[in-house]
Structure formats: C-alpha cells, structure tokens
C-alpha positions as CSV (number, residue, x, y, z in Angstrom):
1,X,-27.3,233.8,-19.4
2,X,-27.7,231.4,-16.1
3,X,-26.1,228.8,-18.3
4,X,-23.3,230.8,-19.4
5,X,-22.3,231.6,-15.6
6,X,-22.5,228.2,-14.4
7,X,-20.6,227.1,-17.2
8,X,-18.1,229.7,-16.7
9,X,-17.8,228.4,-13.5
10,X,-17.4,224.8,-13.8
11,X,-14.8,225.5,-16.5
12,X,-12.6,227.4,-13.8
13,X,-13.1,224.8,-11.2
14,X,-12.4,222.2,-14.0
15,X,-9.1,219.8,-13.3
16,X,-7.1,218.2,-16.6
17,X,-6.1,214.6,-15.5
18,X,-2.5,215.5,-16.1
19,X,-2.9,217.6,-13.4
20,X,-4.6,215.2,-11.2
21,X,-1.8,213.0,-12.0
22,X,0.8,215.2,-11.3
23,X,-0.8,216.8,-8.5
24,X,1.6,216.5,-5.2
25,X,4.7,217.6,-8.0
26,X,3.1,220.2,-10.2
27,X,4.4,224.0,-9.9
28,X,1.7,226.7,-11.2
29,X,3.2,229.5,-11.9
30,X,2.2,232.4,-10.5
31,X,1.1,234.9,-12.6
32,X,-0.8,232.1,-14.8
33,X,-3.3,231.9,-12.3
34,X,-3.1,235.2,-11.2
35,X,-4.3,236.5,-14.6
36,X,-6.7,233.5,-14.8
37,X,-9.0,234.4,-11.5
38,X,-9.0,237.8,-12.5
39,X,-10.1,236.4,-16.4
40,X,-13.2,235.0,-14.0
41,X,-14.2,237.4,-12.3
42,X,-14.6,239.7,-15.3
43,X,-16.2,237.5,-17.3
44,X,-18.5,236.4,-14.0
45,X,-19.2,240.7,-13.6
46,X,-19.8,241.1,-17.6
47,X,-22.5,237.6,-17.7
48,X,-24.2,239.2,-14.4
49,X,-24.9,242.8,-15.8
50,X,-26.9,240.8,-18.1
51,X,-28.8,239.2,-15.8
52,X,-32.7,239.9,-15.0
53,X,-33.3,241.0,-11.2
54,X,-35.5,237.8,-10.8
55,X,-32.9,235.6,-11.7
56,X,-30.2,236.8,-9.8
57,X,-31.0,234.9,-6.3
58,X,-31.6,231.7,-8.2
59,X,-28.1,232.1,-9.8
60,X,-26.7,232.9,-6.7
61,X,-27.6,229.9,-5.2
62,X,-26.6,227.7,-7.6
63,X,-23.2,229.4,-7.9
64,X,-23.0,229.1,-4.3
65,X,-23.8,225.3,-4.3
66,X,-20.8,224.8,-7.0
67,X,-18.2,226.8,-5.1
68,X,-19.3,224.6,-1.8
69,X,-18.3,221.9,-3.5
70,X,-14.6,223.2,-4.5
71,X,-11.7,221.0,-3.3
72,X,-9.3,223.2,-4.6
73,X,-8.8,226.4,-1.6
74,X,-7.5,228.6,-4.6
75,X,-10.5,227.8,-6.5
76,X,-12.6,228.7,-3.5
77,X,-10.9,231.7,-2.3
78,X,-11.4,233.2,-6.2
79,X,-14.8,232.2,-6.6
80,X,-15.8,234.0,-3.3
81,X,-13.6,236.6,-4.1
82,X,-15.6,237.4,-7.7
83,X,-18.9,237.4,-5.2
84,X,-17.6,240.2,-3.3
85,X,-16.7,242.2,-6.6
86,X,-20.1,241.3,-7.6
87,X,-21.6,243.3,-4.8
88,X,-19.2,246.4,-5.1
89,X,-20.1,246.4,-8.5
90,X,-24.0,246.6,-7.7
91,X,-24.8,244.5,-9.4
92,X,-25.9,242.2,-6.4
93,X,-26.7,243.8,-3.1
94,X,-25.2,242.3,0.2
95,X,-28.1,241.5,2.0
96,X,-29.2,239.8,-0.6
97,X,-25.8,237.5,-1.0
98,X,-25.5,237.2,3.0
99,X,-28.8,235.9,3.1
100,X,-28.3,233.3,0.4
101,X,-25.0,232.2,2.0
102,X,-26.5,231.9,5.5
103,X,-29.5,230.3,4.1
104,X,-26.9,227.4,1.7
105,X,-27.3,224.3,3.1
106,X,-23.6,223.3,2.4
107,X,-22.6,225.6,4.8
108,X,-22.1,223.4,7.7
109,X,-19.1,223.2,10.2
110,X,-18.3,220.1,8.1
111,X,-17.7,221.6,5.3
112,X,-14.4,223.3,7.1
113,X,-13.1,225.5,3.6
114,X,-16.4,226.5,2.1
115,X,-18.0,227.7,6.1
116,X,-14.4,230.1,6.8
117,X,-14.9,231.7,2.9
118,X,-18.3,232.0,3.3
119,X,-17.9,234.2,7.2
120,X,-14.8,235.5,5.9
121,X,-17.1,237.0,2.7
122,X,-19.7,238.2,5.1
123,X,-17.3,240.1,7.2
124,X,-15.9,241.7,3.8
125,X,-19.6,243.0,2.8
126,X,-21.2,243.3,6.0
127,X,-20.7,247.3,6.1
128,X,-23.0,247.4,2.7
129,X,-25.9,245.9,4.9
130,X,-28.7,247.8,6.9
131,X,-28.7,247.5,10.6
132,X,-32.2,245.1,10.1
133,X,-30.2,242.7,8.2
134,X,-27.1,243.1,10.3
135,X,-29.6,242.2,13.2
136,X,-30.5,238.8,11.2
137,X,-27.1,238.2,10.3
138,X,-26.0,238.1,13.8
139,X,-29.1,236.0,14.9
140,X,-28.0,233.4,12.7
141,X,-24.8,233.4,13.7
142,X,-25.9,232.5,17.0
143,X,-27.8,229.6,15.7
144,X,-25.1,228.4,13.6
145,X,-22.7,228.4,17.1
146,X,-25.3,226.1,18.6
147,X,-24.0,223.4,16.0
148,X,-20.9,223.0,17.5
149,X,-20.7,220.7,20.8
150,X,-19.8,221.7,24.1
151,X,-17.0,219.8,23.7
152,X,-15.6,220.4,20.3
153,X,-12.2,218.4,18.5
154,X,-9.4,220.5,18.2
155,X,-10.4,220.4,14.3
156,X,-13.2,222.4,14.5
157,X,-11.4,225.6,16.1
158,X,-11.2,227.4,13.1
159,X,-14.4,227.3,11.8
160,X,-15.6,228.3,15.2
161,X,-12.5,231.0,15.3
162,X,-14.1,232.8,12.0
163,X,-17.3,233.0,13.6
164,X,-16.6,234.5,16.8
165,X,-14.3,237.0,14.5
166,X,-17.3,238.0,12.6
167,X,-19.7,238.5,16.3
168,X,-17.0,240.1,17.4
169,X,-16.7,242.5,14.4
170,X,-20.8,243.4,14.6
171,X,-19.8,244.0,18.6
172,X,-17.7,246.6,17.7
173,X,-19.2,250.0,17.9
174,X,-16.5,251.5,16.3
175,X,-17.8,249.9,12.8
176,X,-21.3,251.1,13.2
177,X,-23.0,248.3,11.8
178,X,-25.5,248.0,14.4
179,X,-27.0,250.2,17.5
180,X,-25.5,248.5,20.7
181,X,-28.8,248.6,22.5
182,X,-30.1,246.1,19.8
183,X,-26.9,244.1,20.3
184,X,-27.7,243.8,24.3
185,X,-31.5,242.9,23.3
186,X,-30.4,240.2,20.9
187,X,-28.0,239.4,23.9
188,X,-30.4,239.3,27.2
189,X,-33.2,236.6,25.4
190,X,-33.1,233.8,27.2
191,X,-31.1,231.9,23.9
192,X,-28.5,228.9,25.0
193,X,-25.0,230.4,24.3
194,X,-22.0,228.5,22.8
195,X,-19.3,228.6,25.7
196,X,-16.6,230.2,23.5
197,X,-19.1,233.4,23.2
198,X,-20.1,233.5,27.4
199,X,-17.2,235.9,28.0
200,X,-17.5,238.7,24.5
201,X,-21.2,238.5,25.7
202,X,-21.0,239.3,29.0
203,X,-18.7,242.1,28.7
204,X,-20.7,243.7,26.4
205,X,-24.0,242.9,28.3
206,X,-22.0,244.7,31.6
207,X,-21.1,248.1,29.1
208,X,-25.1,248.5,30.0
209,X,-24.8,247.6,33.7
210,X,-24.8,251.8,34.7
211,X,-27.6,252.8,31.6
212,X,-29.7,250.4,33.4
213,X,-29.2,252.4,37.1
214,X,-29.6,255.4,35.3
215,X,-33.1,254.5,34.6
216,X,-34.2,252.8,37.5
217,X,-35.0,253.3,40.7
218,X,-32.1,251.8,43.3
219,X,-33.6,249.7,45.9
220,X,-37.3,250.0,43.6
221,X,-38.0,246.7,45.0
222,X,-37.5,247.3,48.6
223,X,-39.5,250.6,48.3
224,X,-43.5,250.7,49.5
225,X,-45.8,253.4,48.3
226,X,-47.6,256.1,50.9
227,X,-51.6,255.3,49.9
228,X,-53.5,258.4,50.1
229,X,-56.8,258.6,50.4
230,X,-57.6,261.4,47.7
231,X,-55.2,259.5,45.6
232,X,-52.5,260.4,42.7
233,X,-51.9,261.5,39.3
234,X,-51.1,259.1,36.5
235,X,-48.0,260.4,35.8
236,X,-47.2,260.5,39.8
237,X,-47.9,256.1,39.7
238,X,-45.0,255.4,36.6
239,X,-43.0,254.3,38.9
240,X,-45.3,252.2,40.4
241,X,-46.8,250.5,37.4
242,X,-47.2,247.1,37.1
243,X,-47.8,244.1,34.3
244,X,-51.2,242.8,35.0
245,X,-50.3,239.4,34.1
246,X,-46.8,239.0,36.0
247,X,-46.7,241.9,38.3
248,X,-43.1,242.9,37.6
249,X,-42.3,246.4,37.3
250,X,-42.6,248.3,33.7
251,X,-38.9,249.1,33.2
252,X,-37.6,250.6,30.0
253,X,-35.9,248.6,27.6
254,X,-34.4,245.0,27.9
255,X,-31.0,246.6,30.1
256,X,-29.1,244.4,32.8
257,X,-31.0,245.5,35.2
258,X,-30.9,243.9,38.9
259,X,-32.6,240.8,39.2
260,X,-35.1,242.1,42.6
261,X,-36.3,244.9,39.7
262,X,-37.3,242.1,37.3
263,X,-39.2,239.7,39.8
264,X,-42.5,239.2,40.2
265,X,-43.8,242.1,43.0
266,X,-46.8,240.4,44.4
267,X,-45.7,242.0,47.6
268,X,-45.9,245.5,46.5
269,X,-49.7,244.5,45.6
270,X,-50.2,242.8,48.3
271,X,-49.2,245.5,50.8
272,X,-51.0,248.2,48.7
273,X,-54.3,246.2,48.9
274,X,-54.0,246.3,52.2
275,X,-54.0,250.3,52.7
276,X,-57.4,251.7,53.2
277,X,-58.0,254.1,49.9
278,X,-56.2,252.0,47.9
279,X,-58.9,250.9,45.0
280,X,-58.1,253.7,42.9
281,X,-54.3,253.0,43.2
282,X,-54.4,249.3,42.5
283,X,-56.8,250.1,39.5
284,X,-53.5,252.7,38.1
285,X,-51.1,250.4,39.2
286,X,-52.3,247.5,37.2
287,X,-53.9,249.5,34.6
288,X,-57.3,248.5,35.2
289,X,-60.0,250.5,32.9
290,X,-63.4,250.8,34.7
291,X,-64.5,251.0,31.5
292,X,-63.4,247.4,29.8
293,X,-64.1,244.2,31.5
294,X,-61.1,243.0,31.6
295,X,-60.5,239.9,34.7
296,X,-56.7,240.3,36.1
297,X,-55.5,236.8,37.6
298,X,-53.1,237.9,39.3
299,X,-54.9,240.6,41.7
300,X,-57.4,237.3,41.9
301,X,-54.9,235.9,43.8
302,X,-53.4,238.0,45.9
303,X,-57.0,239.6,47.2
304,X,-57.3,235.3,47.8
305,X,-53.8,235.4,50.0
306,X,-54.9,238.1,51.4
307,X,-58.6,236.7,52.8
308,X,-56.0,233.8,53.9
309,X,-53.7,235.6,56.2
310,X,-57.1,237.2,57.8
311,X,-58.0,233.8,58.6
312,X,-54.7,233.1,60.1
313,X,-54.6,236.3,61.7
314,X,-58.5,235.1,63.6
315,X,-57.5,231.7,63.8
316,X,-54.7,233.5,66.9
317,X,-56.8,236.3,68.3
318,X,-59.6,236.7,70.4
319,X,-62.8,236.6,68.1
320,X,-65.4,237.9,70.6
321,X,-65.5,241.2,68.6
322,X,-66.3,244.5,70.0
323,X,-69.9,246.0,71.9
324,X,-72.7,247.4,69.2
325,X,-72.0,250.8,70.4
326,X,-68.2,251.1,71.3
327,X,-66.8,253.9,69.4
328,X,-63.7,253.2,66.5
329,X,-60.8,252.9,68.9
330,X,-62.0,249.8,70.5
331,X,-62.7,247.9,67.6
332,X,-60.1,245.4,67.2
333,X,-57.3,245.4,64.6
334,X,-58.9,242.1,63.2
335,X,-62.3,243.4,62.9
336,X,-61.1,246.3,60.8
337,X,-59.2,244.3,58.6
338,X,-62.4,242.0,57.7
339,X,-64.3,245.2,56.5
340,X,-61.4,247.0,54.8
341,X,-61.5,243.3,52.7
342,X,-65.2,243.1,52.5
343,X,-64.5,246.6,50.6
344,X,-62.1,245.8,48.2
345,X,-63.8,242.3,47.8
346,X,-67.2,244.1,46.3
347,X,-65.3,246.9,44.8
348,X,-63.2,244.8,42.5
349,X,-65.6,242.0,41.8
350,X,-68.4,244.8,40.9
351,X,-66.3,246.2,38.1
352,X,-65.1,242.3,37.0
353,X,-61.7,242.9,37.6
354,X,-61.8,239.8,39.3
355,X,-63.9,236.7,39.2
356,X,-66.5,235.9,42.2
357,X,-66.7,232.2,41.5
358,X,-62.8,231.7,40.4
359,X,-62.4,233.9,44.0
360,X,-64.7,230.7,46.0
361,X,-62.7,228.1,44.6
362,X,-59.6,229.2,44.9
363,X,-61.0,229.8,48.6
364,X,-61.8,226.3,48.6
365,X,-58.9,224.5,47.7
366,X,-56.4,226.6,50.1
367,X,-59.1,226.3,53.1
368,X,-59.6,222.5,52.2
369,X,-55.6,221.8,52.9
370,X,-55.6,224.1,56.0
371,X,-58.0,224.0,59.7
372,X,-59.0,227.4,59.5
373,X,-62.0,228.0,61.5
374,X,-62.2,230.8,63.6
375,X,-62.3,233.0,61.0
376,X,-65.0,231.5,59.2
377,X,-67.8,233.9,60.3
378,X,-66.0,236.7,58.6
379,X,-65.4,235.2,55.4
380,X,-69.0,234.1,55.1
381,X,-70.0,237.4,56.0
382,X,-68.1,239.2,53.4
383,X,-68.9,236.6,50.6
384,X,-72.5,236.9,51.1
385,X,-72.5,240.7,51.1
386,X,-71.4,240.6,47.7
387,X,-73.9,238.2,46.7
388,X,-77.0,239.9,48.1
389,X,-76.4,242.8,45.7
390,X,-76.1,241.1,43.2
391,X,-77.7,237.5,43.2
392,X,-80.4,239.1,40.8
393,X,-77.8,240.1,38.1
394,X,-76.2,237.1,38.0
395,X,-76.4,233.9,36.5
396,X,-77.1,231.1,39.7
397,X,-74.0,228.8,38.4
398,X,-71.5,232.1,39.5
399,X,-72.6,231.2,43.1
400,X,-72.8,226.9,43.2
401,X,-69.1,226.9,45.0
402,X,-70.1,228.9,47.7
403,X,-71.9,225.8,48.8
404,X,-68.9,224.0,49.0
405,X,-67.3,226.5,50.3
406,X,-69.8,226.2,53.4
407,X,-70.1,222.8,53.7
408,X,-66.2,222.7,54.2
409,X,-66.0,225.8,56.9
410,X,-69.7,224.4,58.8
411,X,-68.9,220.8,59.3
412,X,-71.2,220.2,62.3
413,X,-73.8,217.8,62.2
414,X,-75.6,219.4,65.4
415,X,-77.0,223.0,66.3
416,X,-74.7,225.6,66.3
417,X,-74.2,226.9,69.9
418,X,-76.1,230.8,69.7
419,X,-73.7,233.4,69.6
420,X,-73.2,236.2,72.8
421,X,-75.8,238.8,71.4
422,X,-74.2,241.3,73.4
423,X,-71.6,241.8,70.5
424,X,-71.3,243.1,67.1
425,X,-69.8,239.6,65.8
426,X,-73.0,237.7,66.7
427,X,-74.5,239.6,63.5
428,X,-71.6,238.0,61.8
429,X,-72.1,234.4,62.9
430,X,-75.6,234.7,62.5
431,X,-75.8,236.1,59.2
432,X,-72.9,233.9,57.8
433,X,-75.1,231.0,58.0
434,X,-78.7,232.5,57.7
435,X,-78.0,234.2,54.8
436,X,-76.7,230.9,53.4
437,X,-79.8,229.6,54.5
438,X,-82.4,232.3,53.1
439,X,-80.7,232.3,49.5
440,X,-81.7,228.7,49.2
441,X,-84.8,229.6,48.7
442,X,-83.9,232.0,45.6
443,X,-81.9,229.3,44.4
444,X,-85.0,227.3,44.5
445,X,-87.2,229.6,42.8
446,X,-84.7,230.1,39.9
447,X,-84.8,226.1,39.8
448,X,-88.2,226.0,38.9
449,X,-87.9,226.5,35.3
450,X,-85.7,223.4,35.4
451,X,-82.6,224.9,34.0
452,X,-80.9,224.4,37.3
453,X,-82.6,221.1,38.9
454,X,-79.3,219.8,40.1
455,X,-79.5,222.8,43.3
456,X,-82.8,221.4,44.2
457,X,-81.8,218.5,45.5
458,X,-79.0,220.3,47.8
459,X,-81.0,222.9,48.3
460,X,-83.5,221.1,50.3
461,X,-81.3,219.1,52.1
462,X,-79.6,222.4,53.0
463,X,-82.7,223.4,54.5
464,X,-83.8,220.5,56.7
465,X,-79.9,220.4,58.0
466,X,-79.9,220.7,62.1
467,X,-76.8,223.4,61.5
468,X,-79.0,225.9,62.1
469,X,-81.1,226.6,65.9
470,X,-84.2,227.6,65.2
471,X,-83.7,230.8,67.6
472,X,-81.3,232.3,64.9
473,X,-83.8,231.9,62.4
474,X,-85.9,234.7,64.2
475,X,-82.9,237.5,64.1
C-alpha cells in the first residue's frame, strides 16, 4: 500500500516532455486539472484507509519529502491540499502531520514554495491540535525565525510573512488554540527574538502588565518587615518568602512583573538578620527545615557581609567598650551589635544552615584585601565561641582556616600591649588570642594519632610565638 501512494504521487507530479517542451506556451484547461487533483486526492484518501497505524508516519514522511521537491506550485498547492483532507477525514490526526512537517528537513527558508504550503497547511489544521502540541508548534516556530538573518533580502519576506501569520493566529485568543498565560510563558524565557516578532510580542507580553500588579505587592521591594520577637505564622511570611539559592522573591507565575520584584533581595536578608528575634524569621523566610541539613550559600554570605560592616563600623568608633558592671543603656551600639552576631553566628552554624569553615575563608579573603583591625578582637571572640562548643563534635580540618584567619588579623611579631582591665572588652582581647592559644593544645592532642601531623608543626610554633605576654596567660 506504501508503494501504491508514492506511486500515485509521482504519477501526479509526473511532466510529459511535450509539456516540458511547450512549457512557457501551453494552456491547461481548467477543468482538466480541476477534476485531476480532485482524481488524487481520492485516490490518496481510498490507498490511506488501507493503511496500518504504524505505517502511516513513515508514509507521511516520505510523501512529504516528494511534494518538497515539486517545481510545479499547482502540484504543490494539491498535494498539501489532499494532506489536509487526509486529516478531516481521520484518517491522520494533525498533530501527528504538524509534527512531521516541522520535523521535514526540506523545510528550510530556501525552499521558498514548499516552507509557505507547509505554514499555510499548519494554520489550516492547527484548530484539530491539543493546546500541548499547539505549545510545540509555536516553540518551533520560534526556532525556525531564528534562521532568518537580521538583515534579511527582500526575497525572503514572504516566507517570513507566513510565519509571523501563523504566530500571530496562535496569539489570538479569539481562536482558542492556546491559554494566553502559556503564550506569555513561552514569551518571557530569555529566547533571542527575530526582530520582525519584537513588537506582536511585546504587546501581548504588556496585555499581562496589570495581572501581574494584581498579584504583587507594589513597592514589595522597597518594603522591610517589623521582626517580632514572639515571631509569625507561616502563612503571615508568604509575602516575605524567599528562594534560598537566589533570594528573589516567590512570585506567582512567569507575569511581567517589575524588574526591583524579580532582583536578587539580599538586602531584605540582610536587614532582617540584623533585627534581634530574627532566627526564626530567616529560617521561614528562606525555608530552612531544622530538621534537614541543608547548607544555604547565600545566607553564608550575607551573615559574612554582615561580620564585615561590623568591622567597618569598629574600625570608626571608639573600641574601649563599656565598665563590667554598667547597666544596658551604656553599652555601646557596637558592642551590642557583636553579640547580636555572635548569636546568629552559633545559631545558624549549630543547625548547618551555614558552613563554619566556608564562613573563615570567606572571612579571609575579604579581610586579606581590606586593613581592618580594630575590630579584630570581636570577631575572634565570636569565632571562638562557636568553636569551644563544639571542637569535640567536629572533625579538626573544619577549624584549620581559623589559623589563617589569625595570623592575618595578629600580625605582630612582639607582645601584645595588656589590655585596660577595667573594661568588659579586655575579656575580648584577651580571650580572642588565648583561646587561640589554649586550642592548640587540643589540636595537638588530636595530632597524636598522626591523622593530622601537618597542625603539629604550626601548632608549636604557635605556641612559642612572643604574640602573647605571659601576664594574659594567667586571666
């Protein structure tokens, strides 16, 4: 039967060399090749009811391949025609023959008659397709645009004509062949566009522009949440939600929406991390389980900022800190804002939302390009209250960078001077760099089974370093 179609075919396209001959004079009369195609077609709808369902795409191609390679426009127009009866007939469904058209590889922008039948078949049967494969129609159609240049020869408008027609028929809403959300989805992907499509896109992208208002929050990014200390609901923090990996907002749908909703909103973290209270609120915000493990990179690094503007913040303040027993409201701003991290710095890295030893280095390389030292007290201070809870829990190689860490921030070569024991900061200084000094020797001990001789070496070195007066030692 496959032979009986093709044959059927090439004796329709066939050309007697009288007429080839006679070509530019010959008159066909109309009604000859009137009753002719429609001789075809029949025939082609009688051989095809015949036809197994298995062998009906491989005939299709094959049939598809011959009429790509008509010369004759009249041939062509008839042979696509008989395609389109096929399908109203059932006895081929349209997906199926726009998929095989789309899928031809004669269909090229070169082959100018064979690519405007083809779109002009497509636009015929399109209504007999299912929204899904309207979808892939039209993504295809954007993909054959991109095979025209920029800068196309007038010869080429029509082919590029017949395929705007056909984007512009599955644009309109008014022939239901596909939701116009999934349209403006299709639409918004970051996808090169041909030029000749920047305008139908754009107004129907804008058609969106007030759906998208509707179910946002104007001026969301401008907006800053009240931290309470008792905390909120889950459904009360929607609005606040963000993606843990690029800290945009969770908006519905891919709409127009304004460009400051769909930037990254590390300041909205930032600022909420630096509300007291706020653990439980980052934790919803970024939808961090207490349960799962899970390390978030991005709250790494803006607890990291953070720790950085505190350094900048003591690198310009007086860092004498306040008398052991003067009550809250004379403890300075900077003082406060060194425990409130020290909080959130254990808190976070106790439930491994964020990594201790990613947290050092990333310490290290922004300190290393900056002269921060005022504020170096603090940091150490912080650092090393993590670590004393947990140095037994923890494998030794989490806490190697803190050594570099301290060899950048305690550059001396001679005694520290001895801090003003008169204030509450001299527990700081002192503690910074004698606890540094005291978990040597734990580092040391761990060393001894050999799995980690490379700290031995620096260990001891640490320990015979004239950084330290020997009056400190004795706190």
């Amino acid at each position: 039967m496959e032979m009986q179609i093709l044959e059927a075919v090439n004796n329709y396209m066939k050309v007697e060399p009288i007429e080839e001959a006679f070509a530019s004079v010959i008159v066909y009369k109309a009604d000859c090749e009137q009753e002719k195609s429609f001789k075809f077609a029949n025939d082609i709808v009688s051989a095809f009811s015949n036809v197994n369902q298995e062998n009906k795409e491989h005939i299709i191609r094959q049939y598809l391949q011959k009429a790509a390679s008509a010369h004759n426009i009249n041939h062509l127009q008839v042979l696509m025609s008989t395609l389109a009866k096929l399908t109203e007939a059932h006895l081929i469904t349209a997906k199926m023959l726009c998929d095989k058209i789309l899928l031809c590889d004669k269909l090229t922008n070169e082959n100018k008659n064979f690519w405007i039948e083809s779109f002009k078949l497509i636009k015929k049967v399109i209504s007999h397709v299912d929204y899904k494969g309207v979808r892939e129609i039209l993504k295809v159609c954007r993909d054959k645009a991109q095979s025209f240049g920029l800068n196309i020869n007038v010869s080429y408008l029509p082919q590029l004509l017949v395929l705007e027609d056909i984007i512009k028929h599955i644009f309109d809403r008014n022939n239901c062949l596909l939701p116009a959300y999934f349209i403006a989805n299709e639409i918004l992907k970051p996808f090169p566009y041909h030029w000749k499509f920047n305008k139908l896109t754009t107004e129907f992208v804008e058609e969106f522009r007030q759906t998208a208002q509707m179910v946002s929050i104007i001026g969301h990014a401008h907006m800053f949440p009240i931290v309470e200390h008792f905390g909120y609901a889950d459904h009360l923090m929607n609005s606040w939600k963000l993606d843990p990996n690029t800290l945009k907002f969770i908006l519905k749908g891919n709409l127009p929406y304004e460009p400051e909703l769909v930037e990254e909103q590390s300041q909205l973290l930032r600022y909420v991390l630096e509300q007291t209270y706020s653990k439980e609120m980052v934790s919803i915000m970024l939808n961090l389980q207490k349960q799962q493990k899970q390390r978030c990179n991005t709250l790494e690094e803006e607890l990291v900022n953070l720790i950085i503007n505190a350094m900048e913040m003591t690198e310009t303040t007086d860092n004498a800190g306040s008398g052991f027993n003067a009550p809250d409201e004379q403890i300075s701003q900077n003082e406060w804002v060194w425990l409130h991290l020290s909080s959130q710095l254990i808190y976070f890295v106790l439930f491994q939302f964020v990594s201790f030893m990613h947290i050092v280095l990333a310490l290290y390389d922004k300190l290393s390009k900056l002269e921060l030292r005022k504020g170096r007290d603090q940091l150490m201070w912080i650092l090393l209250q993590f670590i004393s809870g947990s140095i037994q829990k923890n494998p030794i190689s989490n806490f190697l960078p803190m050594f570099k860490l301290f060899d950048l921030l305690y550059p001396e070569q001679e005694p520290l001077k001895l801090p003003d024991c008169n204030k509450s900061s001299s527990l700081r200084q002192v503690n910074s760099t004698d606890g540094s000094y005291l978990y040597m020797d734990t580092f040391n001990e761990e060393s001894q089974s050999g799995e980690y001789e490379h700290i031995t070496s620096f260990a001891h070195c640490f320990k015979e370093s004239p950084r330290l007066p020997s009056t400190s030692r004795n706190v």
